[in-house]
Every structure is written in C-alpha cells, then in structure tokens.
C-alpha positions, 0 to 999 in steps of 0.5 A, spaced: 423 849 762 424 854 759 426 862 763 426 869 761 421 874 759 419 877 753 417 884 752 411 885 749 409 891 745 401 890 746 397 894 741 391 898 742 385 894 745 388 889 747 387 886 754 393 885 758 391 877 759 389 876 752 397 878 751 398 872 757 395 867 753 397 869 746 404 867 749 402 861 753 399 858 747 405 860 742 411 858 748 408 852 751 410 855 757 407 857 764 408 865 764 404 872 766 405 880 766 408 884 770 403 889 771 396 890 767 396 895 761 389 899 760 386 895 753 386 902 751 393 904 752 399 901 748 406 899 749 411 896 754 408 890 757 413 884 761 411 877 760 415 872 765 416 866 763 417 858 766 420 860 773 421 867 772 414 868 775 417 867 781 421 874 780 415 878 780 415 881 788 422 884 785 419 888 781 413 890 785 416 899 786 419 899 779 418 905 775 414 906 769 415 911 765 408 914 759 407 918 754 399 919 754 395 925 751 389 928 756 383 932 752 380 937 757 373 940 757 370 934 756 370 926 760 367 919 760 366 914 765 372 911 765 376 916 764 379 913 757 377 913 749 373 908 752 366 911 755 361 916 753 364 923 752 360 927 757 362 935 754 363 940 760 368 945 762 374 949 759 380 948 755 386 950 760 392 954 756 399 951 757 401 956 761 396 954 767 397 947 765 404 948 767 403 951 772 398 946 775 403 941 775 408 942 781 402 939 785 402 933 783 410 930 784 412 927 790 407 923 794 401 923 792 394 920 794 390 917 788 383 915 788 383 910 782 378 910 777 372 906 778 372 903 771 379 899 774 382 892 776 381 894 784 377 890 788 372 893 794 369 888 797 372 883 793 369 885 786 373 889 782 371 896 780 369 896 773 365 891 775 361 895 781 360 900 775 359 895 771 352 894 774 351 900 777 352 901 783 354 907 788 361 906 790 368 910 791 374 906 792 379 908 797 385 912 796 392 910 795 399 913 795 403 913 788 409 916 786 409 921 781 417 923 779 416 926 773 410 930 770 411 934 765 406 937 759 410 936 752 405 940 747 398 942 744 396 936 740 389 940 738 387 945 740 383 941 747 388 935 747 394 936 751 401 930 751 404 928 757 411 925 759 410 922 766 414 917 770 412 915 775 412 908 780 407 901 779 399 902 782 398 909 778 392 910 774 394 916 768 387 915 767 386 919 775 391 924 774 388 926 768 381 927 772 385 930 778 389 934 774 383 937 770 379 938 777 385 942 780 385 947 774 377 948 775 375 943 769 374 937 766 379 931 763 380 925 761 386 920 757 384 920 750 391 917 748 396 913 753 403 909 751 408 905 756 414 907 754 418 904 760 417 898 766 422 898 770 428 895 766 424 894 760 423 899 754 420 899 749 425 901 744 427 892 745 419 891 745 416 887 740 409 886 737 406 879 739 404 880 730 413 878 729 412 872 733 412 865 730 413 859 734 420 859 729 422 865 733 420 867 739 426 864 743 431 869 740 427 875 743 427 871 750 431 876 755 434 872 760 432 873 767 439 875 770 440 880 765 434 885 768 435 883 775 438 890 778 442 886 783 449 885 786 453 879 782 455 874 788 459 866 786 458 861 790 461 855 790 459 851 797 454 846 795 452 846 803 448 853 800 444 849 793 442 844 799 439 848 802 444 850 808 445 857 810 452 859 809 456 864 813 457 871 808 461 877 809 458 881 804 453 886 806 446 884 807 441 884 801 438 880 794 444 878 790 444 874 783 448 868 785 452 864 780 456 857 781 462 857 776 459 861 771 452 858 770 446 863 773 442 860 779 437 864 782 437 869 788 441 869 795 439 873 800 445 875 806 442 878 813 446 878 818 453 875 816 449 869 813 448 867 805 441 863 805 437 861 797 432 866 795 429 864 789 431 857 784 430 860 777 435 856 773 
C-alpha cells in the first residue's frame, strides 16, 4: 500500500472533501486531510495517504500559518465573500488596527462562526443556520502566535499575516477584530501559507497531477514527522514485545536497518510500538 502525503495547493471554491476524493480517485488509495480549508480560501491543504491517515492525532497542535485580507465596514453571514454583504460601520485607520492587534496574541477564547463544520447538538452549524435557526456555538480557546496587519489593499480591505494554532477560524478574529475597534468586518481574501511541516512553496495544484506522476510529488511520512530518530534492531519490539529503552520518554521514529518503520513510544525505561506505517 502505498504511504506519504501530498500537499495539495487547493484552489478557491474547492471543498476540502472534494481535494480528498479527487486524490482517492487518482491514487487508488485510502487517503484524508489534515484539517479543512473554508472553500473560499485557497493554499496548504495536506493529504494523508495509505497508513499515513494513522498519524493524524501527531498533527493535531500544529501551527498554520495565513495570508488573509479583512474588509471593514461591511459583514456577511458567514463572515467570508461567500454571504450577503450586509454595509454598516466605519473603515479603522492602520494605525487603530494596529494598535488593536496586541489583544488578540496569546490565549484567546474564539466563538466560531456559525456557518462552520462545529457541531451543537450533533448538527453542524452551517447546518443549523442553514435552516434558520437560533443558536450560538460555545467558545474555544486557540493560539494565536502572530498577528500582524501587512498593508491597505483598498481603501476598506486590509492584509494580515497571522499564525496561529490548528481549530482557529480567521473568519472569527476578522468579525472579533472589527468588534474591538467599534465596527464591523469580515475575510474577503484567505490563503494557507503553512500547515505544520507542510508550506506552500512544495504544494502542488490538483490540475499538475496525472496518474503518470503523482508518485513523484509523495512525501514521505518519516520526512515530516518532528521526532527523534531511534534503530532498533530487537525483533521481540516488531512482535509486539515491549522492550527495555534507556532513552528519554517520548514519540520517536523507529528504523530497523535502515528501512522506516513506524513510531515507538518509551515511558519509563520501556520501548513499546506505536503506529506501523511501513
């Protein structure tokens, strides 16, 4: 079965499970992302291939990283180009939106938007708004590492380079950032740079793929795994014996003469097998 990623550089008004199963139908091969991609944002969209769908609870509080532009004055329903433009408020000058900014890094609690994949009540919620109904989806907290306002695009658009952890919704600190300076906003423009390991300067359009190529665009699983390299070459350990390991506790990318194997995880002196991916 064959294993690794591709990074998909998903284009505007694609659905993120689309991407999946464009892939599925091209590879012939079990596969899902690593975190949706509003369909009107663009960029770094990671698709797991084969056994690398087990490695998805590793990736879970990797960072992202954006390019996304925010209109004030104005908002929609679902707080994207996608909705109803709703005029209202004031354009802020750079210098308020700047000063604006240091409240929003740190720990912050994110209500999301209600035109999103979060489920109340086990609906999702743009299906909840989608049929009208009254509802406010509970906050979360998010990590927000950078924030920083680029340039005047327009005369009311606005660009952002934000970083940020896994779970945040730009489309909420666009509508909360707009609040704070007393007026309304929403994205009008949003591009993944960055998901985790993955960047969009090695992302690659689903258009450049044929089933003649897509193998030399596969990443391999090991290469984006952020852990410690260890070789073992106990077959007790590959049988499923826990083994005794005087390395420090933690995940760690086992080899056996050379040749990836998967994840080990040492507690307390003892090697045990985490995930087979080879």
């Amino acid at each position: 079965m064959m294993t690794g990623f591709l990074n998909i550089d998903k284009q505007c008004g694609d659905m993120s499970a689309y991407v999946v199963n464009r892939v599925k139908r091209l590879t012939h091969t079990a596969c899902g992302h690593l975190g949706t991609l509003d369909p009107r944002a663009s960029g770094v969209l990671p698709v797991g291939l084969g056994n690398a769908t087990r490695l998805f609870d590793y990736f879970l509080e990797k960072r992202k990283t954006y390019l996304a532009r925010f209109r004030f004055g104005a908002t929609t329903s679902t707080l994207d180009s996608e909705g109803e433009v709703e005029f209202g408020g004031r354009v802020p000058a750079l210098r308020e939106i700047e000063e604006a900014l240091p409240a929003f890094l740190g720990t912050i609690a994110q209500i999301p938007p209600k035109y999103s994949a979060r489920c109340l009540g086990g609906k999702r919620g743009y299906e909840l708004a989608r049929s009208g109904a009254e509802f406010e989806l509970p906050a979360k907290n998010v990590e927000i590492y950078r924030f920083d306002l680029l340039d005047a695009v327009s005369p009311d658009e606005f660009e952002f380079a934000i970083e940020c952890s896994g779970g945040t919704y730009i489309r909420a600190l666009s509508r909360d950032l707009a609040l704070r300076l007393g007026t309304l906003g929403y994205t009008s423009a949003l591009r993944r740079t960055a998901s985790g390991p993955f960047t969009e300067e090695i992302a690659v359009p689903l258009s450049l793929l044929t089933p003649e190529n897509w193998k030399e665009y596969i990443i391999p699983t090991d290469m984006v795994l952020p852990f410690p390299v260890m070789e073992v070459d106990d077959v007790r350990f590959y049988n499923g014996v826990r083994i005794p390991c005087d390395s420090s506790d933690g995940v760690y990318k086992i080899y056996r003469g050379g040749e990836f194997y998967g994840t080990g995880i040492v507690e307390g002196g003892v090697l045990r097998a985490g995930k087979k991916l080879c």
